[in-house]
Structure formats: C-alpha cells, structure tokens
C-alpha positions in Angstrom: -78.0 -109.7 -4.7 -81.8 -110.7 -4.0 -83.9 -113.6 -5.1 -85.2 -113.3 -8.6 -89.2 -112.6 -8.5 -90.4 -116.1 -9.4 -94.3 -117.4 -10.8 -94.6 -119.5 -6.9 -96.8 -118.3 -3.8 -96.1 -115.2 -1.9 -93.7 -116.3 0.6 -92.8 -119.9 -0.5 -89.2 -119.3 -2.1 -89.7 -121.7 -4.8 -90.9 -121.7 -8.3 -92.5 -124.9 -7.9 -94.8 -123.0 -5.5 -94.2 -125.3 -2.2 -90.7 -125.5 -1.4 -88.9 -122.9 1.1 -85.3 -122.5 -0.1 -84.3 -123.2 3.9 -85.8 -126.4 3.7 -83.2 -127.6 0.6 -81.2 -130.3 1.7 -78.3 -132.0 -0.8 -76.8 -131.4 -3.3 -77.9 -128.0 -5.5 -76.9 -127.4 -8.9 -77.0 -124.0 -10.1 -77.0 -122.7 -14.2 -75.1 -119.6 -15.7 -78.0 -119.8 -18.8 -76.2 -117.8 -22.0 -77.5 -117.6 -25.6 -74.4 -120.0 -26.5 -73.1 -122.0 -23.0 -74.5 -122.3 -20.0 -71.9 -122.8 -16.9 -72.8 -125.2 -14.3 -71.8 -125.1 -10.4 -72.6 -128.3 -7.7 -72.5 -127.2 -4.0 -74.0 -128.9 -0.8 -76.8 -126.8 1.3 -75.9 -128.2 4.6 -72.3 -126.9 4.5 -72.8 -124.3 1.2 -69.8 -125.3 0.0 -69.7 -124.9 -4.4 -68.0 -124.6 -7.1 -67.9 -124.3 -10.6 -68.2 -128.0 -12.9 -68.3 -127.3 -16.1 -69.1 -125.0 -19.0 -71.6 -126.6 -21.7 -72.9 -125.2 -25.0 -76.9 -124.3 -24.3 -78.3 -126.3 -26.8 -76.8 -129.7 -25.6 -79.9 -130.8 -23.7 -78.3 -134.4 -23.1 -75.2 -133.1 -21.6 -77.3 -130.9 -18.8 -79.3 -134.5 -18.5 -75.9 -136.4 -17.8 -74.7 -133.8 -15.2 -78.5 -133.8 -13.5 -78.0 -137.8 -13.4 -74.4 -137.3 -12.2 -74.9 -135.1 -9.4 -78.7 -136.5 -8.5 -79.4 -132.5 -7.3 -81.9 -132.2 -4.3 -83.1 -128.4 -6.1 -81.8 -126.4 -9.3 -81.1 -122.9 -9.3 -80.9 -120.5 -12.8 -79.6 -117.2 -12.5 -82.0 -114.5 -13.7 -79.7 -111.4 -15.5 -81.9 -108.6 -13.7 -80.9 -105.2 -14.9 -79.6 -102.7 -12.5 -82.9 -101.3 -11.4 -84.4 -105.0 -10.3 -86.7 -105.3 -13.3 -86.6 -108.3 -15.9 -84.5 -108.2 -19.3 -85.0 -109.2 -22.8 -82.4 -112.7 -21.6 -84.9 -113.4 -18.4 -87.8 -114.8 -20.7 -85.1 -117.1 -22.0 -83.5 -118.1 -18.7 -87.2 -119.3 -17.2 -87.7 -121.1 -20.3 -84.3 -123.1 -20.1 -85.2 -123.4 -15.8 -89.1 -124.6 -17.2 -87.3 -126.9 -19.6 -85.0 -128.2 -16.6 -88.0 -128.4 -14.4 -89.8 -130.6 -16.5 -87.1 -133.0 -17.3 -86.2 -133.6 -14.1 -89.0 -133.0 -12.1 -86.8 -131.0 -9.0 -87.5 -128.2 -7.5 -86.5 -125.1 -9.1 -85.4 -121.8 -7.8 -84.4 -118.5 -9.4 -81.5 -116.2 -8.2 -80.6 -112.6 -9.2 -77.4 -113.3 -11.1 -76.7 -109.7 -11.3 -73.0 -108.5 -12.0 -72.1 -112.5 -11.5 -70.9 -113.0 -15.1 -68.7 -109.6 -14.7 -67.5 -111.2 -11.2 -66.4 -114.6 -12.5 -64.7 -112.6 -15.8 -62.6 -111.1 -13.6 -61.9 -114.1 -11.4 -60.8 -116.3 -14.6 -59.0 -113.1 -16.2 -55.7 -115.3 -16.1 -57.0 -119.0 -16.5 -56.9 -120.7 -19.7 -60.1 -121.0 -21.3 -61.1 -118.1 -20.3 -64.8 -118.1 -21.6 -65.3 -121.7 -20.7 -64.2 -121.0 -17.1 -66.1 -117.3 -16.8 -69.7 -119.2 -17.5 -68.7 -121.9 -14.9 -67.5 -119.4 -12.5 -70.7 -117.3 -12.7 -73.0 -120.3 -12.3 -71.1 -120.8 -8.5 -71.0 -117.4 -7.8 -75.4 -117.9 -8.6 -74.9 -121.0 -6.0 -73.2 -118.9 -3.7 -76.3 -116.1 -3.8 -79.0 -119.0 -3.6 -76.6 -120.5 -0.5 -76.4 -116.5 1.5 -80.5 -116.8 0.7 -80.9 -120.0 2.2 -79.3 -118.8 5.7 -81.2 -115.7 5.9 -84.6 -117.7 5.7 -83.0 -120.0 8.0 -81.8 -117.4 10.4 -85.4 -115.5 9.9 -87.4 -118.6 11.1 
C-alpha cells in the first residue's frame, strides 16, 4: 500500500499542508468511510499499536464527534479506496468530503491512506465473528491505521 495523493505541499505528508506524518505523536484515529458505516480504529504513533473500535452508520455525525472527544486524536487518517492501477474512484470524492467534514469539525490534522484491498483483508479476517459487517468496516479502518503506522516509519527511517 502507498499514501493516498492528497490536496497538501509536495513533500509535507499531510492534507493540512504542514504536518509530516513522522512528526504525529498520540493517539491516531483512522476511518473505513462506506456509503452506509464507516469503521473506526484508535492506535498510538509512538508504539503503532491499533485496533479496530467500533463500526458506526455514515450519517451519524454526533457519534464520530463523541468518539473524536473520546479518544482526543493527535491526527485523523481516511482511507482512500484507490483502484488497482493507483488512480482515484467514483467513492474517493466521497471519502475527502467525509475527511473535509472531519477536518473542519475538529480542526486535526488530516491524512489520507491508500485503503486498497483493506475492506477485502478485514472480510476475511472477521469471516467467523459475529457481526460480521459491523466487524469487517472496523477491521478495515485498523488495517488503514496500520498502513498510515508502516508510512510513518519509513519517513522516519528516511530522515
């Protein structure tokens, strides 16, 4: 997997257009964004330790609020459902729009991973657990985590 292409300076890892992923420190929550739920991961960037929280429906603004207040992120990561060649899709438009929405809110940085293949990944990881969609979207959103963590040491190790 790759970072997503983002809208931020050549070079500065961040949609925001200032902050380096390497330079994230805290807590990270990362976002699965679907049409109907979006699954949500929490991980730490010193030890890049996630995993998967919860599985809210999209809509539900106040619920992605309460976790944001919950978990008092350092950054926000969305996954960005690239098709197989590395260009955008039709659900990437969408995806920025729920990270610009999350952005704005809650005025954190905001990063964008590849999520390519992650939603496949975490189906097959959840194959057996009950709740089986609830637990694929949450799944998914660490397996984005775990990308935007595998990132975060390669800038770190580049420096």
């Amino acid at each position: 997997m790759r970072p997503a292409p983002a809208t931020a300076a050549p070079g500065s890892g961040g949609v925001d257009g200032c902050t380096v992923i390497s330079r994230v420190r805290g807590t990270v929550l990362a976002f699965d964004y679907g049409a109907r739920r979006t699954g949500v991961a929490a991980g730490d960037a010193a030890t890049a330790i996630c995993g998967a929280v919860t599985t809210v429906p999209t809509a539900r603004l106040d619920a992605m609020d309460a976790l944001v207040t919950e978990w008092r992120p350092a950054a926000l990561v969305v996954g960005l459902p690239l098709g197989a060649d590395g260009g955008e899709t039709a659900m990437c438009n969408r995806a920025r729009a729920f990270g610009a929405v999350l952005k704005k809110r809650h005025r954190l940085p905001l990063f964008f991973v590849d999520e390519t293949l992650s939603s496949r990944t975490a189906g097959r990881r959840a194959k057996k657990a009950k709740n089986r969609k609830e637990k694929r979207h949450a799944t998914a959103a660490a397996l984005i985590l775990e990308t935007f963590f595998t990132i975060k040491a390669q800038q770190k190790n580049e420096r």
